[in-house]
C-alpha positions in Angstrom: 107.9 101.8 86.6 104.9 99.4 87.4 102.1 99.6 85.3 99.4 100.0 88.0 95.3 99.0 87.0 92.9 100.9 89.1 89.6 100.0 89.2 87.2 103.1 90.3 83.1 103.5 89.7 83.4 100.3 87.4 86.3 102.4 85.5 89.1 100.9 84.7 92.4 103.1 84.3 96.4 102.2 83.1 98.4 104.3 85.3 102.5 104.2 85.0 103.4 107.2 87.9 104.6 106.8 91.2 103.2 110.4 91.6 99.3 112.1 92.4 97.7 114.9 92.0 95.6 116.3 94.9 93.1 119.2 94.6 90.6 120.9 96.6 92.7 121.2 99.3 91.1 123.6 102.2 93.2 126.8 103.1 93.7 125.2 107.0 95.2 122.6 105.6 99.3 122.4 106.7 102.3 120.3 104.9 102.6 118.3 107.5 98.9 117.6 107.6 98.5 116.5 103.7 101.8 114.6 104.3 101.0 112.4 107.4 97.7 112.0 105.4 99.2 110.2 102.8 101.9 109.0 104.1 99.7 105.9 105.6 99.6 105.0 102.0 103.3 104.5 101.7 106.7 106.3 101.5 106.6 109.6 100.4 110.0 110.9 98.5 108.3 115.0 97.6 105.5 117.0 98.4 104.8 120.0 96.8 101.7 122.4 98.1 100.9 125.7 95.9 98.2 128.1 96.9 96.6 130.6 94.4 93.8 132.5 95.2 92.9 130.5 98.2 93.3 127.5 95.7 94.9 124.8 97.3 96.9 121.6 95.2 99.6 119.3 96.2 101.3 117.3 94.0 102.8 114.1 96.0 105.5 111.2 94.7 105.6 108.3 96.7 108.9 105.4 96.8 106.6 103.2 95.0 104.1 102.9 92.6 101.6 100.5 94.7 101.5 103.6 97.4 100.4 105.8 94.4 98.1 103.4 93.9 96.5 103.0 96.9 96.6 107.0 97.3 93.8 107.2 94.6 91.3 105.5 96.3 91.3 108.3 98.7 89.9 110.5 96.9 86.5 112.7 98.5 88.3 111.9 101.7 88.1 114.7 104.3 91.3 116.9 105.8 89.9 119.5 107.9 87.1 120.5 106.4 86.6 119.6 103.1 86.6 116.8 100.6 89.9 116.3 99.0 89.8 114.9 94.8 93.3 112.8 94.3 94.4 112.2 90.2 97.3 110.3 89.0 100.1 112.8 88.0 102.9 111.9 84.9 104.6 115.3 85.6 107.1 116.8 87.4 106.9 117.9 91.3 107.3 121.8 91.1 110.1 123.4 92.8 109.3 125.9 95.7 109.1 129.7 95.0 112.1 131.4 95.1 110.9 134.8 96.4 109.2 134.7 99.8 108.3 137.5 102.2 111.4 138.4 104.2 111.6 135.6 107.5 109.7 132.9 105.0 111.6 130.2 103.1 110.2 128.3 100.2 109.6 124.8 102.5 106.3 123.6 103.3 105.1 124.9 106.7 104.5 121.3 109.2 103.8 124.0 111.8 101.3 126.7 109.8 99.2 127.3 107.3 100.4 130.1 105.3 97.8 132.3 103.6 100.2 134.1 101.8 98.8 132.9 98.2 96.3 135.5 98.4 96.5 137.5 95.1 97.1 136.2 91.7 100.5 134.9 92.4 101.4 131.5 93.0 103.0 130.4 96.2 104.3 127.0 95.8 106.2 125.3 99.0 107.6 121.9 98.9 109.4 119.0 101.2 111.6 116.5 100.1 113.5 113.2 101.2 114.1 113.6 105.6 111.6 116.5 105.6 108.6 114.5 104.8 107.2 113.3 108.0 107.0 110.0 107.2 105.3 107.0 109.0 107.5 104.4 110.2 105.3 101.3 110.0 106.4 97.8 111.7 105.3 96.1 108.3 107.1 97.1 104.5 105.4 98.8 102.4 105.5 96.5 100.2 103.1 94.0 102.3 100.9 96.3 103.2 97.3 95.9 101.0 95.3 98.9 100.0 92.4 97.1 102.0 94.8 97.6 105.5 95.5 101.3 104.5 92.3 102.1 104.3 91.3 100.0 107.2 94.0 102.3 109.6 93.1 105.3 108.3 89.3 104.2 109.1 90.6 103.2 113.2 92.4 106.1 113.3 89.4 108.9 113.0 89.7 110.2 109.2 86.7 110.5 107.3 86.8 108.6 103.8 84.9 108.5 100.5 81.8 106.6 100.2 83.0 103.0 99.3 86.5 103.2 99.6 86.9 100.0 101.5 85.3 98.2 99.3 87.2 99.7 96.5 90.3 98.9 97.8 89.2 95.2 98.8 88.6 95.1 94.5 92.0 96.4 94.4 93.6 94.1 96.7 91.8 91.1 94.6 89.2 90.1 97.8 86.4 87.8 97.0 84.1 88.5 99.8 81.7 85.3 99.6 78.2 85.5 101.0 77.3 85.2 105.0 75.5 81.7 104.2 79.3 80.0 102.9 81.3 82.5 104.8 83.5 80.4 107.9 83.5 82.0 111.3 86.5 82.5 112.7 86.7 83.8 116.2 89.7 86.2 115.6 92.8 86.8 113.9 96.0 85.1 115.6 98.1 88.6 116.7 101.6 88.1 114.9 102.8 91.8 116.4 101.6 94.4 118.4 103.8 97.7 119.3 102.4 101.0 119.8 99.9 101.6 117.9 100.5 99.2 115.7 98.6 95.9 115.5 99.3 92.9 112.7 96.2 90.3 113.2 97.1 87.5 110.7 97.9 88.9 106.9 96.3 92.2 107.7 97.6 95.3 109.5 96.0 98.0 111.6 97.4 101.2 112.7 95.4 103.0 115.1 96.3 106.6 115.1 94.0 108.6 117.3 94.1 108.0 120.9 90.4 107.3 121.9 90.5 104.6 119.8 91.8 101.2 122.2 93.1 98.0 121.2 89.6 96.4 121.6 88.5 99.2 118.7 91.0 98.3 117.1 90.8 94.5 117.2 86.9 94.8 116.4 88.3 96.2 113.3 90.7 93.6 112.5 88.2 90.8 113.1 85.4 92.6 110.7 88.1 92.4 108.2 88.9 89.1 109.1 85.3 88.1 108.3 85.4 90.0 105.4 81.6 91.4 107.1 82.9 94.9 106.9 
């Protein structure tokens, strides 16, 4: 595994997971939702959600440990309608509960958002491998910085913890210099465009969320570009 160093509020943390831990989870939150959440961070292999006493948790493990990585930074993001806290996790992803409610199985719901954790028992649901509903990204993983995560995630609508960006741009090793010394340069040469999918020089933007056009989105890229955002 790859010893990952996270820098976060001027902390500095040795993390050796490929896995996180993510709490505060609101009740309308779905499966699929949490997954397609993370997964702009990177491959997701298993996803486990387990509701207790309207408690929500999901415990994720992504193909690699850079996408772990990058998942931390989003922590006091917002799905539906709370703030979400995401930890590294060393342990193992639960298995689903066996006993269900007759017509229920023990896979996360992509379609509902069972309330059926309701007394002091534990309902845990889980996806794994072809279940997970991936994002199939025109660039690898593996070239994707944390600093064009967060960037998408940002074009596509989501709401993300104060100073994330800039976090991640620490992450990713970016020396913004000062607007006095900083070049201009008019925009980013687009190296490939499909979908919703836009790669403007070394960094990528995926714009999710319909109202947002390719001019949004290539206002984005050339902030970044610029480093003036």
């Amino acid at each position: 595994r790859t010893i990952i160093t996270v820098w976060w509020a001027n902390k500095q943390q040795i993390i050796m997971t490929t896995k996180v831990k993510v709490s505060n989870i609101s009740s309308k939150a779905s499966g699929d939702a949490v997954a397609k959440f993370f997964s702009f961070c990177g491959k997701i292999t298993k996803l486990s959600m387990t509701r207790e006493d309207g408690n929500v948790e999901a415990i994720i493990e992504f193909d690699t440990a850079d996408a772990a990585k990058t998942a931390l930074l989003l922590t006091h993001a917002w799905i539906e309608d709370q703030p979400i806290t995401v930890e590294a996790f060393t342990g193992d992803v639960p298995q689903a509960t066996p006993q269900h409610p007759e017509g229920t199985t023990g896979d996360v719901d992509a379609e509902t958002t069972p309330d059926a954790a309701t007394d002091s028992e534990p309902v845990t649901e889980r996806m794994d491998g072809e279940e997970v509903p991936n994002k199939d990204f025109a660039v690898p993983d593996a070239e994707r910085t944390s600093t064009s995560v967060i960037a998408s995630m940002l074009a596509g609508g989501y709401t993300l913890g104060v100073g994330a960006l800039d976090a991640a741009k620490e992450l990713d090793g970016i020396v913004r210099p000062s607007h006095q010394t900083l070049p201009f340069i008019p925009y980013p040469p687009l190296v490939h465009s499909s979908g919703n999918e836009y790669v403007y020089g070394n960094e990528y933007v995926y714009a999710s969320a319909p109202t947002h056009t390719c001019a949004h989105t290539l206002a984005l890229a050339h902030a970044l570009w610029n480093g003036h955002w």
